[in-house]
C-alpha positions as CSV (number, residue, x, y, z in Angstrom):
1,X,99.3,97.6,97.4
2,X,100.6,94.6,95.2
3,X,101.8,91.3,97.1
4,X,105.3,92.1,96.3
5,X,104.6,95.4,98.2
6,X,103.6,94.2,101.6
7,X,106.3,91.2,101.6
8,X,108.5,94.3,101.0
9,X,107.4,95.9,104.4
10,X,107.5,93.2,106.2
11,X,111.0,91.0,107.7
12,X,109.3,88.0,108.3
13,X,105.9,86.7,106.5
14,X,104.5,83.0,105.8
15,X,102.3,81.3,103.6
16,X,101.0,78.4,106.1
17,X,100.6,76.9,102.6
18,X,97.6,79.1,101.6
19,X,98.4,80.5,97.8
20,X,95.9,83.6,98.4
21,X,97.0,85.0,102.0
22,X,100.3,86.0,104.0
23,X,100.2,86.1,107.6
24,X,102.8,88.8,108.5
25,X,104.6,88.9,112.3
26,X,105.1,92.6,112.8
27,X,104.3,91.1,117.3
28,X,103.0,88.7,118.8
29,X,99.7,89.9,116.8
30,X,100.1,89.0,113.6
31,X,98.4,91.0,110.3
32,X,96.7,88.5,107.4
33,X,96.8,89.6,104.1
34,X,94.3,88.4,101.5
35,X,95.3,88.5,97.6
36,X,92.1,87.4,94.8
37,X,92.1,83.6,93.9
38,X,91.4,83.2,90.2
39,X,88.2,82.0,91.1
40,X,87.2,85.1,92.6
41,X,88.9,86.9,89.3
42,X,87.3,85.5,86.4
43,X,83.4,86.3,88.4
44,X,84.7,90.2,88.1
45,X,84.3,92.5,85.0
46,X,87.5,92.5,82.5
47,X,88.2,96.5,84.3
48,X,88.0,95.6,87.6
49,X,90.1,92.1,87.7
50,X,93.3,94.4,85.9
51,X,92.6,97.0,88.8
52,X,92.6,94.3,91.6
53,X,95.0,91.5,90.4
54,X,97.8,91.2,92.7
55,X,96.3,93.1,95.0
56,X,95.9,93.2,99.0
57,X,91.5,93.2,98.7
58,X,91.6,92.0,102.7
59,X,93.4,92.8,105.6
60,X,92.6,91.1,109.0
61,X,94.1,91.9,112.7
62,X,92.9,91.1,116.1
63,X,95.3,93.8,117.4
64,X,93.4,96.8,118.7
65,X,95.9,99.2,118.1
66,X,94.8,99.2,114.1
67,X,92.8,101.2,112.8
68,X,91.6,102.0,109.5
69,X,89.2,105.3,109.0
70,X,88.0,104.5,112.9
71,X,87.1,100.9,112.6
72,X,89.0,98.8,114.9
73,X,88.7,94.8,115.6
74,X,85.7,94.6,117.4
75,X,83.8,97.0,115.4
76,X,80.2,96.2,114.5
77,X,79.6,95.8,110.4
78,X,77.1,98.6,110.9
79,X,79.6,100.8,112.2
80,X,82.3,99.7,109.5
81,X,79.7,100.7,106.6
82,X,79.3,104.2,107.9
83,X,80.7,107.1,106.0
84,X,83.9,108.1,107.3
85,X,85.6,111.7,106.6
86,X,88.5,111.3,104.5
């Protein structure tokens, strides 16, 4: 989902003065939202920096009522790298 995507869901979202991340207030739990820094760009292959420019590439929440394919906060690395079903 492009930036302009999730700000879109989201009422309320801030900065905290960090160009590659939005911290969005859905509760009390907030959700932070990573975009690439152009650093993190120009070490990627011409293909994959069009695919992923503008581009959510990390999601972080502490809330345990997120989910994504089964892994929830807390969730080992081990157990995040599985195969999930789709």
């Amino acid at each position: 989902m492009t930036r302009a995507g999730v700000r879109k869901l989201f009422l309320s979202f801030a900065t905290r003065g960090r160009l590659y991340m939005d911290f969005l207030c859905p509760q009390p739990l907030g959700i932070r939202v990573g975009y690439p820094s152009p650093k993190l760009l120009s070490s990627l292959p011409a293909a994959t920096r069009r695919l992923i420019r503008e581009r959510a590439i990390l999601i972080l929440t502490a809330d345990p009522r997120y989910s994504l394919r089964g892994v929830r906060p807390g969730s080992t690395l081990r157990a995040a790298r599985r195969p999930r079903k789709a």
